[in-house]
MDAnalysis code that builds the backbone (N, CA, C; Angstrom):
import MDAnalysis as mda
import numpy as np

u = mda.Universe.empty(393, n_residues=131, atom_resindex=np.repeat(np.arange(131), 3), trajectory=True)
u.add_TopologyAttr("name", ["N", "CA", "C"] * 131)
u.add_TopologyAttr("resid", np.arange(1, 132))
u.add_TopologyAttr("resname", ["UNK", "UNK", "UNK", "UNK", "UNK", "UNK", "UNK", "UNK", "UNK", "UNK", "UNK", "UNK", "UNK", "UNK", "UNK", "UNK", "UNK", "UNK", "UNK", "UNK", "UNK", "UNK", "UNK", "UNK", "UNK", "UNK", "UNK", "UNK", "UNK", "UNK", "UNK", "UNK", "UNK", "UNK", "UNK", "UNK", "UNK", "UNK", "UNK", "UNK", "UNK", "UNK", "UNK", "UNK", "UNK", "UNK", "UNK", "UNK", "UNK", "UNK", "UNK", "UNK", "UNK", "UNK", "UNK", "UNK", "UNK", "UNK", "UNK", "UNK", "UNK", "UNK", "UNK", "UNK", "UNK", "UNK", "UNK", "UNK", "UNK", "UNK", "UNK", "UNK", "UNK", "UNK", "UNK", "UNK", "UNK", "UNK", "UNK", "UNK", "UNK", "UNK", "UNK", "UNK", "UNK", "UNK", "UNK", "UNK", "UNK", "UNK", "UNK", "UNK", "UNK", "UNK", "UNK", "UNK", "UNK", "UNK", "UNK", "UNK", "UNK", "UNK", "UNK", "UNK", "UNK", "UNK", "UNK", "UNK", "UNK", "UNK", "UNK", "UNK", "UNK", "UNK", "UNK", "UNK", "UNK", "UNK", "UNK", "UNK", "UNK", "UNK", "UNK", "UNK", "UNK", "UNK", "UNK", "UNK", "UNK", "UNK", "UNK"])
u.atoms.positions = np.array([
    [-15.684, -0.406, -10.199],
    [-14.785, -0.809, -11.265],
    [-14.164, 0.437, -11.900],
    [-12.692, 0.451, -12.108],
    [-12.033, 1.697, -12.540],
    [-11.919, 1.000, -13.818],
    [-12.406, 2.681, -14.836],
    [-12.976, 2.564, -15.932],
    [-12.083, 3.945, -16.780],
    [-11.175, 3.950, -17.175],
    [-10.718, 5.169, -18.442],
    [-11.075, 4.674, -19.631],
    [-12.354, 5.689, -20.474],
    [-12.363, 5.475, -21.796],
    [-12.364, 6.332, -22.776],
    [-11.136, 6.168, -23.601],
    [-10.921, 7.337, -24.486],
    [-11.872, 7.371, -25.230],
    [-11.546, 8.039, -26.197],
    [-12.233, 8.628, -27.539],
    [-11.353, 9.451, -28.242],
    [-12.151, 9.758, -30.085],
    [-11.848, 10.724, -30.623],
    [-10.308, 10.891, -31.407],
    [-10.257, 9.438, -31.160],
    [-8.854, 8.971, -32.792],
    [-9.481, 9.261, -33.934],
    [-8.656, 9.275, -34.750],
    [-9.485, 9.296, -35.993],
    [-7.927, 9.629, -37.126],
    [-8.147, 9.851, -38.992],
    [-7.755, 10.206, -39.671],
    [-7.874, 11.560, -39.906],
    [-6.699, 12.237, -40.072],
    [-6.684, 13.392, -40.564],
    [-5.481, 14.045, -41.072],
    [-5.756, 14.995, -42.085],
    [-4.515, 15.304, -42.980],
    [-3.589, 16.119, -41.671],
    [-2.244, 16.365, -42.406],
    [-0.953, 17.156, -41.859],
    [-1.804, 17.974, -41.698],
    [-1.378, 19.117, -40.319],
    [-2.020, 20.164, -40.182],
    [-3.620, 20.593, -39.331],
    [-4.021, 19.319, -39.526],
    [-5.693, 19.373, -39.045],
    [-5.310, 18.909, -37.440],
    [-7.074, 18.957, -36.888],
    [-6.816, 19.178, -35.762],
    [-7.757, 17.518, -35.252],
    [-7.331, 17.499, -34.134],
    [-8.174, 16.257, -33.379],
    [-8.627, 16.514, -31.929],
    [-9.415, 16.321, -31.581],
    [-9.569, 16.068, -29.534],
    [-9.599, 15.317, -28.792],
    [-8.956, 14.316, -28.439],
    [-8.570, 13.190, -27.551],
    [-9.892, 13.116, -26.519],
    [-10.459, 12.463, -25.822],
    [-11.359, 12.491, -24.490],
    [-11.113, 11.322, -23.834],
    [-10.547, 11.567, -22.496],
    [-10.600, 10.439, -21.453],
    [-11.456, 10.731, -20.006],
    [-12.980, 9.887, -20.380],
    [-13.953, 9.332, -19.590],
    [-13.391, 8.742, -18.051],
    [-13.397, 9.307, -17.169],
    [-12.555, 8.557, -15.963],
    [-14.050, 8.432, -15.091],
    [-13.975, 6.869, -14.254],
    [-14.630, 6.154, -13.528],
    [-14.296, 5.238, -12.549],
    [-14.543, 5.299, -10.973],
    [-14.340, 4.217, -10.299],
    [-13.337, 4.249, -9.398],
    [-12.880, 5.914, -9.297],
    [-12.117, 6.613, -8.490],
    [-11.972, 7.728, -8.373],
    [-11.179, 8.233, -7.032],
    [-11.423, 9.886, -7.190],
    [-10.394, 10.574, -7.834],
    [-11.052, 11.093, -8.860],
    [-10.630, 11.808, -10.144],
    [-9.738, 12.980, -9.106],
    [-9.898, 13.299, -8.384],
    [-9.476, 14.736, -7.975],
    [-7.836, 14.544, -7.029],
    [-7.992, 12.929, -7.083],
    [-6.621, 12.684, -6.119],
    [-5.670, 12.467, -7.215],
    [-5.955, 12.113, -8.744],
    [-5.190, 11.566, -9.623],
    [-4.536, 12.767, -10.417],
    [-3.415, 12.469, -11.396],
    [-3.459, 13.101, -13.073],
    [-3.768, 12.218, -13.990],
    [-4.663, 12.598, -14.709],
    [-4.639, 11.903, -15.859],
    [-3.604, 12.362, -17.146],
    [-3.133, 11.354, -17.734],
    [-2.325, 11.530, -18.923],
    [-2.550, 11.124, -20.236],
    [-1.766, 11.656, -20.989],
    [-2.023, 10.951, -22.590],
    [-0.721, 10.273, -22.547],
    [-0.327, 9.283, -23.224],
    [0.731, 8.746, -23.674],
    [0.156, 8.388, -25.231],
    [1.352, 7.953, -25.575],
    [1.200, 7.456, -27.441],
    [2.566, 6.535, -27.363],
    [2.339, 5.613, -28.606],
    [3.028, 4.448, -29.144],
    [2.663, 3.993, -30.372],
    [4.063, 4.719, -31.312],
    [3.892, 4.262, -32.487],
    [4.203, 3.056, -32.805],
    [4.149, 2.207, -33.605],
    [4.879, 0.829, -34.003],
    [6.365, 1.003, -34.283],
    [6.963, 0.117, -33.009],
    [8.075, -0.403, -32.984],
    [8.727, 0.982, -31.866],
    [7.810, 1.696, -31.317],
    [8.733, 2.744, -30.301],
    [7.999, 2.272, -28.673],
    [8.979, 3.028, -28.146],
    [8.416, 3.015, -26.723],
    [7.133, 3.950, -26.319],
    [6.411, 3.288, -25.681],
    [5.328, 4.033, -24.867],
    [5.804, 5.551, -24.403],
    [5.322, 6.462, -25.038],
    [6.180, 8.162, -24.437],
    [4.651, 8.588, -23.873],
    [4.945, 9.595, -22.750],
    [4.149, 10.879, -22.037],
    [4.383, 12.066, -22.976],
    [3.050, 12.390, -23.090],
    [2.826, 13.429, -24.219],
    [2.124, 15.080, -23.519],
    [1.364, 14.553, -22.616],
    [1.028, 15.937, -21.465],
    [0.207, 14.662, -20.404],
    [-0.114, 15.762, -19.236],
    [-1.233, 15.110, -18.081],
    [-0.968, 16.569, -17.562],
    [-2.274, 16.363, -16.995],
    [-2.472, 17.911, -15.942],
    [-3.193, 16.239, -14.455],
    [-2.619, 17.214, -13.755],
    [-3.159, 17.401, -12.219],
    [-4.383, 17.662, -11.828],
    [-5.432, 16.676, -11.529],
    [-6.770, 16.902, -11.518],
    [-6.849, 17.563, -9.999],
    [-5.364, 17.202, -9.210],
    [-5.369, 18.112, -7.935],
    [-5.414, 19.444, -7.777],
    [-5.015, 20.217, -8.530],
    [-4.297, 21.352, -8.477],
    [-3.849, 22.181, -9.921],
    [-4.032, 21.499, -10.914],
    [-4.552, 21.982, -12.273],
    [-3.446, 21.817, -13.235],
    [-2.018, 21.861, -12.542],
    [-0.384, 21.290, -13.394],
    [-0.583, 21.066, -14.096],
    [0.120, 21.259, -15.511],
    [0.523, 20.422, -16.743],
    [1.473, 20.176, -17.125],
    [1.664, 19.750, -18.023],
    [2.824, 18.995, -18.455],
    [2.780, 18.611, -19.871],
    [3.644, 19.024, -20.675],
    [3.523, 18.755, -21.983],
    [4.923, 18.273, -22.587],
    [4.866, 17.501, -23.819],
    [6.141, 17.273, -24.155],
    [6.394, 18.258, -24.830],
    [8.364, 18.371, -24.985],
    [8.431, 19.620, -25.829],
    [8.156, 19.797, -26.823],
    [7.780, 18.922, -28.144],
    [7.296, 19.029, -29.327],
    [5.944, 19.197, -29.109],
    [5.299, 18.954, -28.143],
    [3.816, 19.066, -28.259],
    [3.374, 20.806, -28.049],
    [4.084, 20.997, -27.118],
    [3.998, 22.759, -26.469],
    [3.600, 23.542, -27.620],
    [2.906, 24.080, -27.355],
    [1.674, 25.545, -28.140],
    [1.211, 24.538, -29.226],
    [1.188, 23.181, -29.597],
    [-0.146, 22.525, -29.791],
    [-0.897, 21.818, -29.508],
    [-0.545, 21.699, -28.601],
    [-1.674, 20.456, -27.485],
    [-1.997, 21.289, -26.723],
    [-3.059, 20.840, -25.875],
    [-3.576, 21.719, -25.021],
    [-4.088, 20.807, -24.204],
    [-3.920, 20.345, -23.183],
    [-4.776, 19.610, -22.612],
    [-5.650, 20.059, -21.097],
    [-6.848, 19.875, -20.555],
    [-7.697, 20.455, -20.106],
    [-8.462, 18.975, -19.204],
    [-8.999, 19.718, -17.997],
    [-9.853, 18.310, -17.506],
    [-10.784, 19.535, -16.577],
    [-12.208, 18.266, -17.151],
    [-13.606, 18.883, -16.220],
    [-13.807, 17.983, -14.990],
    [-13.392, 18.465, -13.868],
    [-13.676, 17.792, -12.953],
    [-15.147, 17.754, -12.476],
    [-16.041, 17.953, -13.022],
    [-17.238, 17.778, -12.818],
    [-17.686, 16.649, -13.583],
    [-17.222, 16.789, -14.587],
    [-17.269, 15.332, -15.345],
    [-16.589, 14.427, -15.499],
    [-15.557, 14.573, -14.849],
    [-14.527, 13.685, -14.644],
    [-14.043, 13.208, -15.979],
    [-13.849, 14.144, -16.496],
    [-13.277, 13.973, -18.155],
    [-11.823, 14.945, -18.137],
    [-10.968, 13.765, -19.064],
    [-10.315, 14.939, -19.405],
    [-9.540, 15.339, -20.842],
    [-9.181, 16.222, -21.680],
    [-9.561, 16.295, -22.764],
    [-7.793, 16.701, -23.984],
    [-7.840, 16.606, -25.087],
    [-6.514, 16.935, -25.460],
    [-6.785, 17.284, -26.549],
    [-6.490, 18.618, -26.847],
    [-6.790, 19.288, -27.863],
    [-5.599, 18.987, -29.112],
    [-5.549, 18.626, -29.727],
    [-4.385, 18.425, -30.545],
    [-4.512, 19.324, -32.174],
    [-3.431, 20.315, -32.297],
    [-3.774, 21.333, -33.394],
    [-2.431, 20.975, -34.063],
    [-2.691, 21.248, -35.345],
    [-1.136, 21.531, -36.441],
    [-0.403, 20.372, -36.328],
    [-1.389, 19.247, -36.528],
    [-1.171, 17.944, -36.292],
    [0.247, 17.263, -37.615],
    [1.078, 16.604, -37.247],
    [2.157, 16.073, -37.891],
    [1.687, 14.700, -38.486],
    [2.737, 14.046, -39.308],
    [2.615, 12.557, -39.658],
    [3.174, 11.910, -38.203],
    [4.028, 12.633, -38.001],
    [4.631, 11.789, -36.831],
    [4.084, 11.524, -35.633],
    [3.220, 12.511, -35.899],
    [2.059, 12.276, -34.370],
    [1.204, 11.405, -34.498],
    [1.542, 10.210, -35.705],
    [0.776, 9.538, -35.853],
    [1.183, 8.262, -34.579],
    [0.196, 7.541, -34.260],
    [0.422, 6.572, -32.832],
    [-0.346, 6.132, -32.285],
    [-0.933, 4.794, -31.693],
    [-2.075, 4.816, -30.824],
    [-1.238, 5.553, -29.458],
    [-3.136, 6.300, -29.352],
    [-2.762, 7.517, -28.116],
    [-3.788, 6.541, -26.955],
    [-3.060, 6.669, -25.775],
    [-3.804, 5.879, -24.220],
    [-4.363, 6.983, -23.230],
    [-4.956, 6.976, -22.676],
    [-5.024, 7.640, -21.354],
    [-4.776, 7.099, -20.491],
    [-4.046, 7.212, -19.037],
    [-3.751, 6.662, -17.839],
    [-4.158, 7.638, -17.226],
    [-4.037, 7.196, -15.770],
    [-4.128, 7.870, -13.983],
    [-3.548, 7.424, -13.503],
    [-2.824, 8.485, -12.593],
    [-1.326, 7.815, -11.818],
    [-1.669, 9.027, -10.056],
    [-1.518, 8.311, -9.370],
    [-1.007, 9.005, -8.070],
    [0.156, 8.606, -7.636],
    [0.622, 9.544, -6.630],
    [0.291, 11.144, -6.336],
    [0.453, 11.215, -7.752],
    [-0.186, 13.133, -8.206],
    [-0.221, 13.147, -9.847],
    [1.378, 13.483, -9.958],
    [1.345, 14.761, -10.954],
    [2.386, 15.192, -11.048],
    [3.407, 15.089, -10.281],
    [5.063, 15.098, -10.205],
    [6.221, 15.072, -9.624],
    [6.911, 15.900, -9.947],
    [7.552, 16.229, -9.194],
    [8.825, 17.521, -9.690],
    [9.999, 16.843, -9.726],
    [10.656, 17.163, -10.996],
    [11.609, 16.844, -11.041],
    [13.240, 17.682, -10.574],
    [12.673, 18.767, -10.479],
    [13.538, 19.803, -10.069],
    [13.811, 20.962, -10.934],
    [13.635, 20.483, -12.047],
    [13.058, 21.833, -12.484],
    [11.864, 21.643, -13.212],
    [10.881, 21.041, -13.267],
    [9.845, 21.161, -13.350],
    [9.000, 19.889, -13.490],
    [7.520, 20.389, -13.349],
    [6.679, 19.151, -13.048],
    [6.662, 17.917, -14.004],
    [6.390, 16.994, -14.310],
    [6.790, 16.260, -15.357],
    [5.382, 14.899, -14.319],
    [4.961, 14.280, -15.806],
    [4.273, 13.142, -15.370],
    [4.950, 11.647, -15.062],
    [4.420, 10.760, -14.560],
    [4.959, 9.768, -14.178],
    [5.195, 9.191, -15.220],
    [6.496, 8.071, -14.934],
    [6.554, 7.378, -16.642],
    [5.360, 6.528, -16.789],
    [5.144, 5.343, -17.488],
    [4.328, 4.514, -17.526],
    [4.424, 3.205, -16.806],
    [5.513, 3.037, -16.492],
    [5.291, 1.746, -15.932],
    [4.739, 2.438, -14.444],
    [4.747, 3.647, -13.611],
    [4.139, 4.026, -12.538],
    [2.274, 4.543, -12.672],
    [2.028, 4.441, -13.928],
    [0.310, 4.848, -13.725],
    [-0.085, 3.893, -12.807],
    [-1.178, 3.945, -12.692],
    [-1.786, 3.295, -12.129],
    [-3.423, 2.210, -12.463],
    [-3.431, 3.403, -13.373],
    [-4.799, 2.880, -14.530],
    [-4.369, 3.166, -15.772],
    [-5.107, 2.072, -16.818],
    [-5.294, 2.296, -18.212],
    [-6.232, 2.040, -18.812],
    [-6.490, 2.990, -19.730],
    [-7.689, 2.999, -20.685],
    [-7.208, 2.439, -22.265],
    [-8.173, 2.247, -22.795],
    [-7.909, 1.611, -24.455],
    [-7.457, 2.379, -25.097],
    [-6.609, 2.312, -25.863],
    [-6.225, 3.256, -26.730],
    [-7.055, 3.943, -28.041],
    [-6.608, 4.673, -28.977],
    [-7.348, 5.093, -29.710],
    [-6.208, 5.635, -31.127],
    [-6.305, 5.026, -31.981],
    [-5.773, 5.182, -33.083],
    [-5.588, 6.978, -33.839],
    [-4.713, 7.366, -33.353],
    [-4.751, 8.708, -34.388],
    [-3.424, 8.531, -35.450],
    [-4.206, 8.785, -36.911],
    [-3.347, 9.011, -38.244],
    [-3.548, 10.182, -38.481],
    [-1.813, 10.609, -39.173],
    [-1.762, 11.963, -39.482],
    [-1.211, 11.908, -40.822],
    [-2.146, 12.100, -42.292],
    [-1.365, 11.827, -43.358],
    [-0.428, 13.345, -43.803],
    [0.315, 13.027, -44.570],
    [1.049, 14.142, -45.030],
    [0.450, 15.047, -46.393],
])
């Protein structure tokens, strides 16, 4: 049974920091990327980073760049999102997915699959960012 389970939403003021964790199960982690996406109320589902559990790629959105960080232990088949200098606007339930093949090039650079191409989903997890 394929199993993504996040963690590690939570409340926290403008500025503070959070760590996302997506638990992956029930496939091989090493053929996939896992991703974060987020969806605030009343927006579309957006890709926020995924790295390449193949080959190590990332991918970040441009507002996220030099504060997210995202990271995966392939030994544990976890993978993780560091989120620093956190906004109101980053407020959203955040998902994890897995999508193969991972990453794609777009031509000029790697970029994750949209969402309607993952392939798995995990529960989401509520992160608030007050001001």
């Amino acid at each position: 049974e394929v199993q993504l389970q996040a963690s590690g939403g939570g409340l926290v003021q403008a500025g503070g920091s959070l760590r996302l964790s997506c638990a992956a199960s029930g496939f091989t982690f090493d053929d996939y990327a896992i991703g974060w996406f987020r969806q605030a109320p009343g927006k579309e589902r957006e890709g926020v980073s995924c790295i390449s559990n193949r080959d190590g790629r990332t991918y970040y959105l441009d507002s996220m760049k030099g504060r997210f960080t995202i990271s995966s232990d392939n030994a544990k088949d976890t993978v993780t999102l560091q989120m620093n200098s956190l906004k109101p606007e980053d407020t959203a339930v955040y998902y994890c997915a897995a999508s193969t093949p991972p990453l794609y090039y777009s031509g000029s650079d790697y970029v994750c699959l949209p969402p309607r191409l993952q392939n798995y989903w995990g529960q989401g997890t509520q992160v608030t960012v007050s001001s």
